[in-house]
Each structure stands twice: as structure tokens, then as C-alpha cells.
N, CA, C and O atoms as CSV, one atom per row, in Angstrom:
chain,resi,resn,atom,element,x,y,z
A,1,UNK,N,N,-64.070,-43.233,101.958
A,1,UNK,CA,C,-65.026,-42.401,101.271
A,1,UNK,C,C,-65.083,-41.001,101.891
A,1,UNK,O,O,-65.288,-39.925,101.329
A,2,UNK,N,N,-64.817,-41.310,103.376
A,2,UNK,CA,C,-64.948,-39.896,104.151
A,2,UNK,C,C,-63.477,-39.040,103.467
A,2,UNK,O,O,-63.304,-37.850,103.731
A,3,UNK,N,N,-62.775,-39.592,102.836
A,3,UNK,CA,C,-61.216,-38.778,102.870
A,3,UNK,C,C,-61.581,-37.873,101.327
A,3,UNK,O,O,-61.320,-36.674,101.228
A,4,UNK,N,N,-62.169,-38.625,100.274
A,4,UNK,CA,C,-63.066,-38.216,98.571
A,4,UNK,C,C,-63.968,-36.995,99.171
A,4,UNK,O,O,-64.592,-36.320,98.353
A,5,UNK,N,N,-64.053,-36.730,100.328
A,5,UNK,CA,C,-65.472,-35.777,100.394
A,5,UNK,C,C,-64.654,-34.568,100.979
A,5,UNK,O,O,-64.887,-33.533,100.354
A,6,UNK,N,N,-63.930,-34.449,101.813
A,6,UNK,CA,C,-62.503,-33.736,102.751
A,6,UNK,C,C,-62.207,-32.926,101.348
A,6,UNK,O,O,-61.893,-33.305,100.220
A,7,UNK,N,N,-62.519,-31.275,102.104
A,7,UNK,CA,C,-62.118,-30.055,100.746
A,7,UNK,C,C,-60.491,-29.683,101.215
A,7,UNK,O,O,-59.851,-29.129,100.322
A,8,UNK,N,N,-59.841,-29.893,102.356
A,8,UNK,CA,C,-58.488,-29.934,102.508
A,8,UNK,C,C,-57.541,-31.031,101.938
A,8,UNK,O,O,-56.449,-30.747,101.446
A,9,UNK,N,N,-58.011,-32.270,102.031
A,9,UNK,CA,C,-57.877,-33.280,100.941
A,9,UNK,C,C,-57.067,-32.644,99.464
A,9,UNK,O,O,-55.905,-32.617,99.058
A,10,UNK,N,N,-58.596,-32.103,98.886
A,10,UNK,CA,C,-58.317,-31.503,98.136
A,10,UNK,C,C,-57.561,-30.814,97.324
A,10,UNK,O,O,-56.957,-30.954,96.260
A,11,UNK,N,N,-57.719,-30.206,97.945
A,11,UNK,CA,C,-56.950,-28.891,98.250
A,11,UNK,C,C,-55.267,-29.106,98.161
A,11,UNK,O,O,-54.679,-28.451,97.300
A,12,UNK,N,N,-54.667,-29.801,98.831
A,12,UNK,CA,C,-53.713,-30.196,99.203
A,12,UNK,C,C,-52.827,-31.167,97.760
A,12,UNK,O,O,-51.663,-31.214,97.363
A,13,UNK,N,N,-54.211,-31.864,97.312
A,13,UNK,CA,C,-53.703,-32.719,96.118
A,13,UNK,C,C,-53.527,-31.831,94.760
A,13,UNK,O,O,-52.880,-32.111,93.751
A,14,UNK,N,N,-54.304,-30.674,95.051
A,14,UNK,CA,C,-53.853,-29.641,93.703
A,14,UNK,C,C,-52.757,-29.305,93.803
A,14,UNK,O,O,-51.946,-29.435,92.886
A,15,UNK,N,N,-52.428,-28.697,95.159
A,15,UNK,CA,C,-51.476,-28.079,95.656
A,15,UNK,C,C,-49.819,-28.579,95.122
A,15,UNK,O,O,-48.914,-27.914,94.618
A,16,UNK,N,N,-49.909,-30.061,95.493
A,16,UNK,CA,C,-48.759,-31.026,95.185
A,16,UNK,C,C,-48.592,-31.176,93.784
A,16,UNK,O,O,-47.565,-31.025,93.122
A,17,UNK,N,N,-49.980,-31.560,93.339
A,17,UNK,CA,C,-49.807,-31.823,91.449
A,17,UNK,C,C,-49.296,-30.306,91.030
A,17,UNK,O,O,-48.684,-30.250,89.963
A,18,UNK,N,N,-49.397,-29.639,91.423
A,18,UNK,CA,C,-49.396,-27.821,90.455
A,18,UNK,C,C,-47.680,-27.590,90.705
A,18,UNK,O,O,-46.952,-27.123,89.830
A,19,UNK,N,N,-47.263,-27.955,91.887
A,19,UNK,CA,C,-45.832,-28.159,92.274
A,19,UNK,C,C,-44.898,-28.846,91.615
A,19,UNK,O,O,-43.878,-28.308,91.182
A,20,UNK,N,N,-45.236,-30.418,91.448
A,20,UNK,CA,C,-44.631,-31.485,90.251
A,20,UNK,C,C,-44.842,-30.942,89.085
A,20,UNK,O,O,-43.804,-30.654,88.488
A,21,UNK,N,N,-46.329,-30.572,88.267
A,21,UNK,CA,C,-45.846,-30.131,86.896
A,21,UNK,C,C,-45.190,-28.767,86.588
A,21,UNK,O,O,-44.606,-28.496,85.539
A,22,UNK,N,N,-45.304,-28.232,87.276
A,22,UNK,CA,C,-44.333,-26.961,87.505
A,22,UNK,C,C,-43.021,-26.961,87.295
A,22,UNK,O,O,-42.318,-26.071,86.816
A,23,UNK,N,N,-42.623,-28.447,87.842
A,23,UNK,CA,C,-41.149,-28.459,87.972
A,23,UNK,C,C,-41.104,-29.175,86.503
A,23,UNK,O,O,-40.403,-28.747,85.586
A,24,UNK,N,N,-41.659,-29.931,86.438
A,24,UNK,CA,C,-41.655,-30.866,85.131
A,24,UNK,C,C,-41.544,-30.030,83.897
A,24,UNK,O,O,-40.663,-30.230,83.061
A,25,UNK,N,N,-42.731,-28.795,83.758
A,25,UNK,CA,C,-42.681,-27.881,82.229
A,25,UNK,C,C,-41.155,-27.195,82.609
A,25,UNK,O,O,-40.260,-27.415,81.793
A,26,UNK,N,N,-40.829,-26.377,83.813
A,26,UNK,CA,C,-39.779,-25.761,83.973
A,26,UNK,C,C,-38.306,-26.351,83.645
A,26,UNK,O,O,-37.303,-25.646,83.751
A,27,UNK,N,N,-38.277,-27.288,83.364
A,27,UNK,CA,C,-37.174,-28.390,82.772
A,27,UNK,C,C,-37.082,-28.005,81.433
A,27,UNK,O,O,-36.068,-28.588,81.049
A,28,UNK,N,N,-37.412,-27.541,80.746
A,28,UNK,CA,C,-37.468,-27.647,79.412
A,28,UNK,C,C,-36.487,-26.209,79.044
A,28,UNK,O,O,-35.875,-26.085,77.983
A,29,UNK,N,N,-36.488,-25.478,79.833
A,29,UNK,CA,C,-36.158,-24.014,79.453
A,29,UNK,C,C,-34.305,-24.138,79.631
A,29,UNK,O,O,-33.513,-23.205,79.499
A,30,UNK,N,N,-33.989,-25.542,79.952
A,30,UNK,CA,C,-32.412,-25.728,79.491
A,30,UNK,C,C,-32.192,-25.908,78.000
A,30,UNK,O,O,-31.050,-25.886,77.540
A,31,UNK,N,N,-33.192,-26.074,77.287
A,31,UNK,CA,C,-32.570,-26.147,75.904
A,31,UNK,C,C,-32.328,-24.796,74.986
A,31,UNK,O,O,-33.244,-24.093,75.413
A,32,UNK,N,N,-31.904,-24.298,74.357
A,32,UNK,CA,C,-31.476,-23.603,73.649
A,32,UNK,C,C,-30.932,-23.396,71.750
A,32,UNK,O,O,-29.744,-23.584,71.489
A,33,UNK,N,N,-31.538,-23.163,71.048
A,33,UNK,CA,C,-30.922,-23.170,69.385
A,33,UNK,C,C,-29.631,-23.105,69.414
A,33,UNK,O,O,-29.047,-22.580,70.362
A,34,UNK,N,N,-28.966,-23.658,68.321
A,34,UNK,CA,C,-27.666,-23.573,68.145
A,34,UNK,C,C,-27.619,-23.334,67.007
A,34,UNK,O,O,-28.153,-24.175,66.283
A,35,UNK,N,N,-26.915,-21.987,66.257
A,35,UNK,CA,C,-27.472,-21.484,65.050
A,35,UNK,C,C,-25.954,-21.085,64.300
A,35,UNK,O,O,-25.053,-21.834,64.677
A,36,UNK,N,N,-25.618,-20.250,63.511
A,36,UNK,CA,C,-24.932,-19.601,62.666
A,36,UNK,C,C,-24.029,-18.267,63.608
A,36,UNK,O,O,-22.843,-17.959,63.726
A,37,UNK,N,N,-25.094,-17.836,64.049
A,37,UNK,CA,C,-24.752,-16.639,65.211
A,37,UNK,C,C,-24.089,-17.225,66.440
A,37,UNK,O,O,-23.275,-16.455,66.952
A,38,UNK,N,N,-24.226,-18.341,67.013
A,38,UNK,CA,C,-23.549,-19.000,67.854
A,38,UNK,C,C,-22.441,-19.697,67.761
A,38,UNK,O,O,-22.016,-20.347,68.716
A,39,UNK,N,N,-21.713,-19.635,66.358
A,39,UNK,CA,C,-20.284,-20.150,65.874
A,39,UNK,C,C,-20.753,-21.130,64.949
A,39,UNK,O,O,-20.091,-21.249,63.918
A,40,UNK,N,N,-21.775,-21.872,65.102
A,40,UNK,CA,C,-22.051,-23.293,64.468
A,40,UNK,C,C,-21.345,-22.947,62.778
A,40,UNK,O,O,-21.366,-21.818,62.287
A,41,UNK,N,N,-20.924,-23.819,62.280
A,41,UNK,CA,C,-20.468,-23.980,60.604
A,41,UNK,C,C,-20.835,-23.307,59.707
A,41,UNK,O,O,-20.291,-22.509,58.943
A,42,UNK,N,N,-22.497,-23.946,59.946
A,42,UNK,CA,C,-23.724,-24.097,58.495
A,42,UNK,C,C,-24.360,-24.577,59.257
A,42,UNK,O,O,-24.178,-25.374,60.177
A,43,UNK,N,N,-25.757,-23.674,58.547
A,43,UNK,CA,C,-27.286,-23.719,58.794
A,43,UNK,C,C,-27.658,-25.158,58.451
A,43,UNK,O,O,-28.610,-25.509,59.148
A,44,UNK,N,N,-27.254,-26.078,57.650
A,44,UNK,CA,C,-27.705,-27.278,56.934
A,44,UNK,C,C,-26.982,-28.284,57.770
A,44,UNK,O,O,-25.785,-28.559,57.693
A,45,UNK,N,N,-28.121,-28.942,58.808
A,45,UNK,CA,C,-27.036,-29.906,59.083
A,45,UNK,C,C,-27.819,-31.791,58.828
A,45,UNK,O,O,-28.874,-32.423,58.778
A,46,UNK,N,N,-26.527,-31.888,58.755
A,46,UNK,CA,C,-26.700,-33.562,57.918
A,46,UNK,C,C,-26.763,-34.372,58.800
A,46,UNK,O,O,-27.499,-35.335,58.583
A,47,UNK,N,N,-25.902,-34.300,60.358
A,47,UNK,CA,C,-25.942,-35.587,60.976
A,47,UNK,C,C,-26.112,-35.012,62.624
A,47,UNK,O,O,-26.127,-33.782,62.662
A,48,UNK,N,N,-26.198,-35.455,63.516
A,48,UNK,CA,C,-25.819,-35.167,65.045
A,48,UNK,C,C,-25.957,-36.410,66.322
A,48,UNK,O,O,-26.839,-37.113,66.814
A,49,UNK,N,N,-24.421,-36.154,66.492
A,49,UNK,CA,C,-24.448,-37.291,67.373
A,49,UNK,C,C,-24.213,-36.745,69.227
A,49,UNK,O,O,-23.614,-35.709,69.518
A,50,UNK,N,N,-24.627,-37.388,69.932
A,50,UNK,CA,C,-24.060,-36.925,71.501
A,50,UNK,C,C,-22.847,-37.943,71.535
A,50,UNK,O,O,-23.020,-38.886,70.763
A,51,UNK,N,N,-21.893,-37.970,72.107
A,51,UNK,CA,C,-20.686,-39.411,72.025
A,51,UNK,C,C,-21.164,-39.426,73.743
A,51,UNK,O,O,-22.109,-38.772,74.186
A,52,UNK,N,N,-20.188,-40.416,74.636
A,52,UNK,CA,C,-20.384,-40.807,75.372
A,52,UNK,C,C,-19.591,-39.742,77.107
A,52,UNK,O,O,-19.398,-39.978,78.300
A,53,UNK,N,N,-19.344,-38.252,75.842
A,53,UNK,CA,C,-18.488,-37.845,77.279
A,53,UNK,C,C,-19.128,-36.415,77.192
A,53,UNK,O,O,-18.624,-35.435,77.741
A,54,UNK,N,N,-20.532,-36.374,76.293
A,54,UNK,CA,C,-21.644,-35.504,76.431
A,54,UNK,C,C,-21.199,-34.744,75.193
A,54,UNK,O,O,-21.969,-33.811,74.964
A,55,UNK,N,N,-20.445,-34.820,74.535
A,55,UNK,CA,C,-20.006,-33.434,73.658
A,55,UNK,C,C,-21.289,-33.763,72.474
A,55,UNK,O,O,-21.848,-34.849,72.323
A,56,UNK,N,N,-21.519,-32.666,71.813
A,56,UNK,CA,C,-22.150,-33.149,70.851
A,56,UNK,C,C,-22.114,-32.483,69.512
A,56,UNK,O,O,-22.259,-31.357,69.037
A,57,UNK,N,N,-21.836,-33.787,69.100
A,57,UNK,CA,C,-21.196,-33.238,67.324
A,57,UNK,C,C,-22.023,-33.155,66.532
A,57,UNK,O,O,-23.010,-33.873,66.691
A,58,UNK,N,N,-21.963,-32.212,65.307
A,58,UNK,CA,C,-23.313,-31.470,64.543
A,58,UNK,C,C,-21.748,-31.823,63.010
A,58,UNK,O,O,-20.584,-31.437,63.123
A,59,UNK,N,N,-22.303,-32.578,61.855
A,59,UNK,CA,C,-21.858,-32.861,60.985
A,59,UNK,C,C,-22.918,-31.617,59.952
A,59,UNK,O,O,-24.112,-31.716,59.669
A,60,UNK,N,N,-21.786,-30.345,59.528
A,60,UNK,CA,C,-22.724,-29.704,58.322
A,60,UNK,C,C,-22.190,-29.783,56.964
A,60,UNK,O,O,-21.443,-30.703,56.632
A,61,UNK,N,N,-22.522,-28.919,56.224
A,61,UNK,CA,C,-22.080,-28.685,54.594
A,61,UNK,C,C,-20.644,-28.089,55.105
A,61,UNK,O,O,-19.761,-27.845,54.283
A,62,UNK,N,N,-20.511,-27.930,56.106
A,62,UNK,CA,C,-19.072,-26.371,56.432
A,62,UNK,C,C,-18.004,-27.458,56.925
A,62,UNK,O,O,-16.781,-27.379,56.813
A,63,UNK,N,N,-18.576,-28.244,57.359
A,63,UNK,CA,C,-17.122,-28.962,58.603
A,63,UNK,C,C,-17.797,-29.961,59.591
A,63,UNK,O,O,-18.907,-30.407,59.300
A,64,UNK,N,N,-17.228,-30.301,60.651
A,64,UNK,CA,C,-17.519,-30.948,61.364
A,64,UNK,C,C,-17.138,-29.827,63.059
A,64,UNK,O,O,-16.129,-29.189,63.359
A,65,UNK,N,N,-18.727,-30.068,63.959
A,65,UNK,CA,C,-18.774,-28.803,64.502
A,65,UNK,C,C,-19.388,-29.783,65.882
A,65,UNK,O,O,-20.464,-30.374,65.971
A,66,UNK,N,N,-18.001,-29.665,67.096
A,66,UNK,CA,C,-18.395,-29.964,68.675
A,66,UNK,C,C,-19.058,-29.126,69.361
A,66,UNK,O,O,-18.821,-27.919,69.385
A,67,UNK,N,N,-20.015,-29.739,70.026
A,67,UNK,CA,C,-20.687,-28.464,70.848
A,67,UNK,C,C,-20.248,-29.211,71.944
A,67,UNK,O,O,-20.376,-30.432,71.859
A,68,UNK,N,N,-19.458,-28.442,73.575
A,68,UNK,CA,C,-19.447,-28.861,75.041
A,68,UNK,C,C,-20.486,-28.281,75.459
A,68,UNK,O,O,-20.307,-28.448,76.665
A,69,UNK,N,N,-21.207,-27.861,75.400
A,69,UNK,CA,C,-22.582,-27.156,76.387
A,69,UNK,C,C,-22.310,-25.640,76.231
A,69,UNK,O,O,-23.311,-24.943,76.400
A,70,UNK,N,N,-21.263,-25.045,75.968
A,70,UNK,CA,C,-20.965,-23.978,76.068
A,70,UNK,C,C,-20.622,-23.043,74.560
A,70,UNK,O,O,-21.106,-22.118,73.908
A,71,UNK,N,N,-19.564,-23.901,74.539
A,71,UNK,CA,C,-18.710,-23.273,72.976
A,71,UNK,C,C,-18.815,-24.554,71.412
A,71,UNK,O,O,-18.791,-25.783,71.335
A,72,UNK,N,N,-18.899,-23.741,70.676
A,72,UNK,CA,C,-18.769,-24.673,69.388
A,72,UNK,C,C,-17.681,-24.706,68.785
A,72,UNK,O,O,-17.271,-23.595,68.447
A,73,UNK,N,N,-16.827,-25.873,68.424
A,73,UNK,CA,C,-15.371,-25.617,67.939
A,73,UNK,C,C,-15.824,-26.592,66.469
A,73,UNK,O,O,-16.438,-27.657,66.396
A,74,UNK,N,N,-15.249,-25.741,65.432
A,74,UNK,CA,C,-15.431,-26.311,63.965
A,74,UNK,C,C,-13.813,-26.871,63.813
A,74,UNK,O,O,-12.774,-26.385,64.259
A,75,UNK,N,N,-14.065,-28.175,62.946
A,75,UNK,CA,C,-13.347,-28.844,62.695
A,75,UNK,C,C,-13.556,-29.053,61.121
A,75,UNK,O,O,-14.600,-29.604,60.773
A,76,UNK,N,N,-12.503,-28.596,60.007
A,76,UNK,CA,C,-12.561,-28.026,58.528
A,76,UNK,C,C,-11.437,-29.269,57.771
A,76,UNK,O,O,-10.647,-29.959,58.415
A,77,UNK,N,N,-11.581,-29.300,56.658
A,77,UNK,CA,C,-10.932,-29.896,55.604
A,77,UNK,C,C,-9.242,-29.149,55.454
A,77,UNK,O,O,-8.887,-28.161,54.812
A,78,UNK,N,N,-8.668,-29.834,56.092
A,78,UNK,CA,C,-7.289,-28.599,55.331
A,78,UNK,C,C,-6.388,-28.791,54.701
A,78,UNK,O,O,-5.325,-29.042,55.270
A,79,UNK,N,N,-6.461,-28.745,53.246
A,79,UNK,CA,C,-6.162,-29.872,51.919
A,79,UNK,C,C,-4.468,-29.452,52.140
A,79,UNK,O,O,-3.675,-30.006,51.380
A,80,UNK,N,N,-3.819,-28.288,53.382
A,80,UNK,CA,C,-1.958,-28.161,53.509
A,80,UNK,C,C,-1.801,-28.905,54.606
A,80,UNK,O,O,-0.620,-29.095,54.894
A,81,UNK,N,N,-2.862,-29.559,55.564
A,81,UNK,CA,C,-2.433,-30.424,56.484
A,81,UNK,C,C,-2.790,-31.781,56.238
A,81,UNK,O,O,-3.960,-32.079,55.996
A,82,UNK,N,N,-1.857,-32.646,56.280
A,82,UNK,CA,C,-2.355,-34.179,56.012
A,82,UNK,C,C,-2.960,-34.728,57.222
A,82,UNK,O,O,-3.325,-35.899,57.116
A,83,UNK,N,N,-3.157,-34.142,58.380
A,83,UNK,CA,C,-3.810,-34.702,59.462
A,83,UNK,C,C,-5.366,-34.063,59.895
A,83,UNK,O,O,-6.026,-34.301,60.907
A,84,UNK,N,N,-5.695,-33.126,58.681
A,84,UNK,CA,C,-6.813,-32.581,58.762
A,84,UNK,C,C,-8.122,-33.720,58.794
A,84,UNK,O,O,-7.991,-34.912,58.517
A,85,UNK,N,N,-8.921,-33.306,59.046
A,85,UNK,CA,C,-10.432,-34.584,59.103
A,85,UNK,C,C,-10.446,-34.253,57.269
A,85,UNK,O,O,-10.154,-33.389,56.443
A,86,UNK,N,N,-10.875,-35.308,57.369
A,86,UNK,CA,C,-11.057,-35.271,55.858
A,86,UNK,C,C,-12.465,-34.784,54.683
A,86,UNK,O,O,-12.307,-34.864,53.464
């Protein structure tokens, strides 16, 4: 009971909590839009998956569009290549 009454106590427990959520909201500021201006296809997108080696694929009206964390590479219909995605 004597430790509930202790203003260094206190003090100390703000101190720590204000530190943890600090770090906790500050986590968030890794995300970023991925838009039209950033290479992406099309504004309209239909599907999005992460696969298992982090890339993450954005299915639009335009193509089929990888994001690595960095760059977006579109992947298109190409009715002179028979090995195009379809």
C-alpha cells in the first residue's frame, strides 16, 4: 500500500507507459499508399495477396502488379506472346 502512495512510483510508471506507446503508435508510420503515381496499373483494385516470400501482389482492371517493398513491376496480357499471364 506504501508503494500506491510513492509519487516516484509514479512517476516512473508514466514514464515507462509514455515510452511503450510511443513506440507502439510510431510503428505505424512504415506504411505507405500505393497509387497510380507510384507505377501501380489501375486505381481499381480487385484482389491482393502477400505470397510467402513477402512480395505482394495487387490484381487490377490493368494487369497483374508485384509490389517488393520498393518497386512495382506490372505483369500485362500479351495476346503476341503465348507465355504472357493471361
Amino acid at each position: 500500500m506504501k508503494l500506491l502512495k510513492n509519487k516516484k512510483y509514479w512517476i516512473l510508471l508514466l514514464i515507462i507507459l509514455n515510452m511503450y506507446f510511443d513506440n507502439v503508435l510510431s510503428q505505424n508510420q512504415h506504411f505507405r499508399q500505393i497509387t497510380v503515381k507510384n507505377g501501380l496499373s489501375n486505381s481499381y483494385v480487385n484482389c491482393l495477396l502477400q505470397d510467402r516470400n513477402g512480395f505482394i501482389w495487387i490484381g487490377t482492371d490493368d494487369g497483374l502488379n508485384r509490389f517488393d517493398g520498393y518497386e512495382i513491376k506490372v505483369y500485362r496480357n500479351n495476346l503476341d506472346d503465348k507465355n504472357s499471364i493471361t
